[in-house]
C-alpha positions in Angstrom: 2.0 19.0 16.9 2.7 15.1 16.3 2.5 15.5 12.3 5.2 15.2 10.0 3.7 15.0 7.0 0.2 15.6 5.2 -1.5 14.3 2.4 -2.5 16.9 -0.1 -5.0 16.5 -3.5 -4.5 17.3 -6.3 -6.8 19.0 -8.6 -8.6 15.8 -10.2 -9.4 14.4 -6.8 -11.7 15.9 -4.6 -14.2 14.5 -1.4 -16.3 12.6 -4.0 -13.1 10.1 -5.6 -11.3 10.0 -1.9 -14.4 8.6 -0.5 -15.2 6.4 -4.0 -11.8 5.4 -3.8 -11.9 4.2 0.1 -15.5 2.2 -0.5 -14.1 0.3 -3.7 -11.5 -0.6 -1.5 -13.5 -1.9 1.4 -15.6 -3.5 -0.7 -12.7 -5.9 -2.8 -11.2 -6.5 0.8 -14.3 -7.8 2.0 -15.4 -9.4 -1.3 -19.0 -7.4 -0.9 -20.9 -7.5 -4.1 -22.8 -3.7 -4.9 -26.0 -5.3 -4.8 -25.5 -6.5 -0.8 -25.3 -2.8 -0.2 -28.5 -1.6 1.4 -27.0 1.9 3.0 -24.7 3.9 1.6 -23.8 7.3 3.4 -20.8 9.7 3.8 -20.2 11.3 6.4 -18.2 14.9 5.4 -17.7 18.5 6.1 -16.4 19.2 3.0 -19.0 18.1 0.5 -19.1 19.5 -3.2 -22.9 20.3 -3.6 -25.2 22.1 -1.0 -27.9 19.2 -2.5 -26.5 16.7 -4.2 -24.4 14.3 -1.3 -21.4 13.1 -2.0 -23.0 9.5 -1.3 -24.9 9.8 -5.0 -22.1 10.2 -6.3 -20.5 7.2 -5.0 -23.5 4.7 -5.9 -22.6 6.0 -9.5 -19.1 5.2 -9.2 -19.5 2.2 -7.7 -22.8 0.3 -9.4 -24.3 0.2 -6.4 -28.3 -0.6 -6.9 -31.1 1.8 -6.6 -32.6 -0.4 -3.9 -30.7 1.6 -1.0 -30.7 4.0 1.1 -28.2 7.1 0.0 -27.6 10.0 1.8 -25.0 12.4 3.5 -24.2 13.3 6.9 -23.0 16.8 8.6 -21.7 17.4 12.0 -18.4 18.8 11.3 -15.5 15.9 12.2 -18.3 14.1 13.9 -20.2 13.2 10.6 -18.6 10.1 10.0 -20.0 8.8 13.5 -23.5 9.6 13.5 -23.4 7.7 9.7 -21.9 4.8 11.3 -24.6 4.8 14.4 -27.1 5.0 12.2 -25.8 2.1 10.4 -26.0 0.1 13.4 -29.1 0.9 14.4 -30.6 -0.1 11.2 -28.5 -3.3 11.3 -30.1 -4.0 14.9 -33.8 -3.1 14.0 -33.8 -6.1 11.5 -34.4 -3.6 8.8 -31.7 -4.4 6.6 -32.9 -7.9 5.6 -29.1 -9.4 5.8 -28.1 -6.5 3.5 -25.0 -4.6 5.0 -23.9 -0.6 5.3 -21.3 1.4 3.7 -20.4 4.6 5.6 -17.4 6.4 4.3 -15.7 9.2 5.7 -14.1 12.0 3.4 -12.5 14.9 3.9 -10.3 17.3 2.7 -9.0 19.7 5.1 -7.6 23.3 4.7 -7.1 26.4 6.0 -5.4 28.3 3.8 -1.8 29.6 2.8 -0.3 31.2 5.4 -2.2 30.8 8.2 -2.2 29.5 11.6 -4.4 26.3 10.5 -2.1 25.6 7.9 -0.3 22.8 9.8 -3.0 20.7 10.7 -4.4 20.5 7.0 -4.6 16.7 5.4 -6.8 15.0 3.4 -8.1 11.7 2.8 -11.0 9.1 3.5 -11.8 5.9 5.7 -14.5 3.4 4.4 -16.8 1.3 7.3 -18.8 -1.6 6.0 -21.5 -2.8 8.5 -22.7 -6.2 8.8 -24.5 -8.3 11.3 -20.7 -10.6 11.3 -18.4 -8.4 11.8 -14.6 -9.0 10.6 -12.6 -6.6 12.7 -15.0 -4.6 15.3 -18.0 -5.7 17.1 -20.0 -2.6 18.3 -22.8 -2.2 20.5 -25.1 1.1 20.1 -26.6 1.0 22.9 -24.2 1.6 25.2 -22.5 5.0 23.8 -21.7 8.3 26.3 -22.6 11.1 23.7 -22.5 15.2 24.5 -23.2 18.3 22.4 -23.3 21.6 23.0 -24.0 24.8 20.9 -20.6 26.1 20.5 -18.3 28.2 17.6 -15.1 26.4 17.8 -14.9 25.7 14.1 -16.5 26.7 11.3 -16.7 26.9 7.5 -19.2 29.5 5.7 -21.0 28.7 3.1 -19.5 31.1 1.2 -15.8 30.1 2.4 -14.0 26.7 0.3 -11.2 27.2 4.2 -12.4 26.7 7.5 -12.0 29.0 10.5 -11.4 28.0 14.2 -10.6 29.6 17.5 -7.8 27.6 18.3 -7.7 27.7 21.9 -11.3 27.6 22.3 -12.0 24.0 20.4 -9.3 22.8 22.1 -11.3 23.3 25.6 -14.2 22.5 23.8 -13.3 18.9 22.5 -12.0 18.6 26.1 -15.2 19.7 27.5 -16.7 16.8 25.1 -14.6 14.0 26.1 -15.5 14.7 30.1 -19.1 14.7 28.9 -19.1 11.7 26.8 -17.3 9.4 28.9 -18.9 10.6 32.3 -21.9 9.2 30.1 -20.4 6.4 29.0 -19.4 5.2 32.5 -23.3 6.3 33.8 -24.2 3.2 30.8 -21.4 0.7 32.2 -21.1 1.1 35.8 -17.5 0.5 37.1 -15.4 0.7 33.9 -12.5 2.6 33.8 -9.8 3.3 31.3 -7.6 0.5 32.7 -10.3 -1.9 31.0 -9.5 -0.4 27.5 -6.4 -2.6 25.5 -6.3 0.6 23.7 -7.6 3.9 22.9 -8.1 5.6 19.8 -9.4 9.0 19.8 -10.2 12.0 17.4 -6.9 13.3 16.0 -7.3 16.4 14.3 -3.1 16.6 15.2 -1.4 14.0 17.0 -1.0 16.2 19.9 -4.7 16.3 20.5 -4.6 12.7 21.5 -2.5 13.5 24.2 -4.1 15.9 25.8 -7.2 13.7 25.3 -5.5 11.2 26.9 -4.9 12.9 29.7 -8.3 14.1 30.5 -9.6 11.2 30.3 -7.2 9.2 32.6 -7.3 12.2 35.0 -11.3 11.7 35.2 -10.4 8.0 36.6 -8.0 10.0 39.5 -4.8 8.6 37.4 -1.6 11.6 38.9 0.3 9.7 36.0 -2.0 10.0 32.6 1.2 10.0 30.5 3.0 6.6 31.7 -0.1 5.0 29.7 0.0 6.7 26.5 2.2 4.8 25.0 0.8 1.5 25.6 -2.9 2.5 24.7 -2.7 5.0 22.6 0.6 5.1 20.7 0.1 3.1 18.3 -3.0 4.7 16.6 -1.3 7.5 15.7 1.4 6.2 13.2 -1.0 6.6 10.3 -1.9 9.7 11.1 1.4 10.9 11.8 1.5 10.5 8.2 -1.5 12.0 6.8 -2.7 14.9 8.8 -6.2 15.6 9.6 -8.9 14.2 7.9 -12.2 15.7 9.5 -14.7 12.9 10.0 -12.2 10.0 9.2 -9.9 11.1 11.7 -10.4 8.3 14.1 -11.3 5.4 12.0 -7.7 6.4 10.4 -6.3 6.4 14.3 -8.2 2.8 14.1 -6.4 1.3 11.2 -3.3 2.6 12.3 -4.0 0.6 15.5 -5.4 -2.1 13.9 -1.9 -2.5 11.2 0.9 -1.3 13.8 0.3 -3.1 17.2 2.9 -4.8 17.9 0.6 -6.7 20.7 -2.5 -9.2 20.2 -5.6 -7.3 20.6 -7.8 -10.3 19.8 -10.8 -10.2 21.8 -9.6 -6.8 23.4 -11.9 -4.3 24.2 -10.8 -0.4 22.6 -12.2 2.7 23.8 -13.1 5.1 20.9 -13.9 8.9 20.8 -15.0 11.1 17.9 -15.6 14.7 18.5 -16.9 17.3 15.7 -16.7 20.8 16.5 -20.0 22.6 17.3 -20.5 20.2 18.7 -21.1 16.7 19.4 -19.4 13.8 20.8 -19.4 10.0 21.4 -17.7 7.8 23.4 -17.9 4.0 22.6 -15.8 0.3 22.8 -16.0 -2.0 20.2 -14.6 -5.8 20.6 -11.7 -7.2 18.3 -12.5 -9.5 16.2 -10.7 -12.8 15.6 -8.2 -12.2 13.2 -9.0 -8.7 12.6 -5.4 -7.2 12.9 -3.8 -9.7 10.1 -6.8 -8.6 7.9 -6.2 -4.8 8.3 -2.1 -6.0 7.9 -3.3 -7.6 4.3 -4.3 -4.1 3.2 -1.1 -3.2 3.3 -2.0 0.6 4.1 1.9 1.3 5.0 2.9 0.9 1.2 0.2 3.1 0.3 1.0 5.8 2.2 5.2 5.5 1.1 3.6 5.3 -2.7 2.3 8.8 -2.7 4.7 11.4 -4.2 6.5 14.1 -2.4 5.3 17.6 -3.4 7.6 20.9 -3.5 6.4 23.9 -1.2 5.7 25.5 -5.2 3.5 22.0 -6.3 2.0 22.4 -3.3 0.8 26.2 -3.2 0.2 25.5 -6.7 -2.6 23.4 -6.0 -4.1 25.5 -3.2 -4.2 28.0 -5.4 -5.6 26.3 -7.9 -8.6 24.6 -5.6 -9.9 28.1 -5.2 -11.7 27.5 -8.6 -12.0 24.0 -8.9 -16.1 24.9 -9.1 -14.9 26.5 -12.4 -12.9 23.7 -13.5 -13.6 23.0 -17.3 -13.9 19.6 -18.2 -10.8 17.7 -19.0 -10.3 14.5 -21.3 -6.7 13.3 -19.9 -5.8 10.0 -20.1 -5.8 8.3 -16.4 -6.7 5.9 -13.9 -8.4 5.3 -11.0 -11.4 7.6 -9.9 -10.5 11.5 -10.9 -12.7 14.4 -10.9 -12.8 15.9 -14.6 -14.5 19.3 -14.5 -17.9 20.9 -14.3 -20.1 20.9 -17.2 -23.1 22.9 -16.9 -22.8 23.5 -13.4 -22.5 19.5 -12.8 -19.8 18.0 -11.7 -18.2 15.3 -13.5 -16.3 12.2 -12.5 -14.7 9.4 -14.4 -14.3 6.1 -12.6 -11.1 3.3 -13.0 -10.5 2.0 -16.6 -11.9 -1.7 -17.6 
């Protein structure tokens, strides 16, 4: 399925410190003070209160001001997107005064022990800030393809912490999406084709996905030979998530970073063709314009070594956890010594978090 290993949380980390974690981390890389903050949304499927977003959590975390907009957003792995499209439209309406956006995408996705989903399970979190100058992408909103349709591909009850999905159904569906969105797309930008893309990245719920992606798209431009491209355009994007699995809405700003950090070639000035897809379903396909500079500034994050840091868990750590994640809503509050953002427990039914150490 193109995955060969997947990132797993442990008990004291949850949507909330993933996503915390991923905005402190944009922020210090782009030397953003909280107080330029002026948006602040998450986009997630796996959120930890049906009222309380994730996002309020992160403002605590973070210090970020009360004069800002904080809120979530749900669309299955398409969350993350509408988040960052509304980001940019509020950047474009001159409503954010020079004040920029954070949109983070967290996730944790799982399907259980033992089941077929099992595989394609990962967890982690991508943070987007938007500004009127750009330092890696420039975007355009108003030229995006978008589709939805009222489908049940995937879905997670509200009385159900794993997610269920009709395997061979959503994969038709997110097919059905890409044809949609980029039959828009092209309707918005007469003439273009795939061959104008430097690159691709797409929605990579498994690295597999991609492929067959890929192929659908290049077959809707008359290519006989999708594959002989994949390589050069696509490739690339999926070493990071090689390594991580799937992580809902972040899924393809990860497949972006990973592009971004392993292209061996200069995309300065390229143009990429990106697609998110979240089940039930909605879609968008849109290019953004590389930046000046933009992959030795994702290179300086040095997300590789992040990724070799993590630990390796035995199959028994592992089911442990699962296990134990079951009644993390029970979890009583905890006073252990650590850093970094960690999720301590629930104390009268509020959920508690403890940010890095001074």
């Amino acid at each position: 399925i193109g995955t060969w290993r997947m990132g797993v949380a442990p008990i004291d980390e949850d949507t909330v410190t993933l996503a915390a974690r991923a905005a402190s981390m944009a922020m210090t890389s782009a030397g953003a003070k909280p107080d330029e903050i002026g948006m602040l949304v998450v986009g997630t499927e796996t959120a930890v209160d049906h009222s309380k977003p994730v996002s309020s959590f992160v403002q605590g975390l973070l210090g970020i001001g009360s004069r800002c907009r904080v809120f979530e957003t749900k669309h299955a792995c398409y969350g993350g997107t509408a988040a960052l499209m509304m980001a940019l439209d509020w950047i474009r309406s001159g409503s954010a005064n020079g004040r920029k956006a954070l949109v983070v995408c967290s996730d944790i996705a799982r399907y259980g022990l033992k089941t077929a989903g099992e595989p394609t399970q990962g967890a982690g979190a991508v943070a987007l800030l938007v500004s009127e100058n750009p330092r890696l992408l420039e975007l355009d909103p108003s030229r995006t393809g978008q589709f939805a349709a009222d489908v049940h591909d995937f879905w997670r009850p509200l009385y159900s912490k794993d997610a269920f999905v009709d395997g061979h159904y959503s994969v038709q569906c997110y097919l059905d999406a890409i044809t949609g969105a980029y039959r828009h797309f092209q309707e918005l930008t007469p003439g273009v084709t795939a061959n104008d893309f430097a690159a691709l990245a797409y929605h990579v719920p498994y690295g597999k996905m991609a492929r067959k992606a890929h192929r659908q798209l290049r077959s809707l431009d008359g290519d006989a030979a999708p594959d002989a491209s994949f390589d050069a355009q696509v490739s690339a994007s999926l070493v990071f998530p090689a390594q991580v699995g799937n992580i809902y809405t972040g899924s393809l700003y990860l497949a972006l970073a990973s592009l971004l950090s392993t292209s061996t070639r200069d995309l300065d000035g390229q143009r990429l063709g990106l697609f998110s897809y979240g089940s039930g379903s909605c879609a968008e396909f849109f290019e953004g314009h590389v930046v000046a500079g933009a992959q030795a500034r994702v290179q300086a994050l040095q997300l590789q070594a992040l990724l070799d840091a993590r630990r390796k868990l035995t199959i028994d750590e592992y089911e442990t956890i699962m296990r134990a994640r079951e009644a993390t809503d029970e979890k009583t509050m905890e006073t252990v010594a650590g850093d970094g953002f960690r999720f301590l427990g629930v104390d009268a039914h509020k959920r508690t978090y403890a940010g890095p150490t001074a």
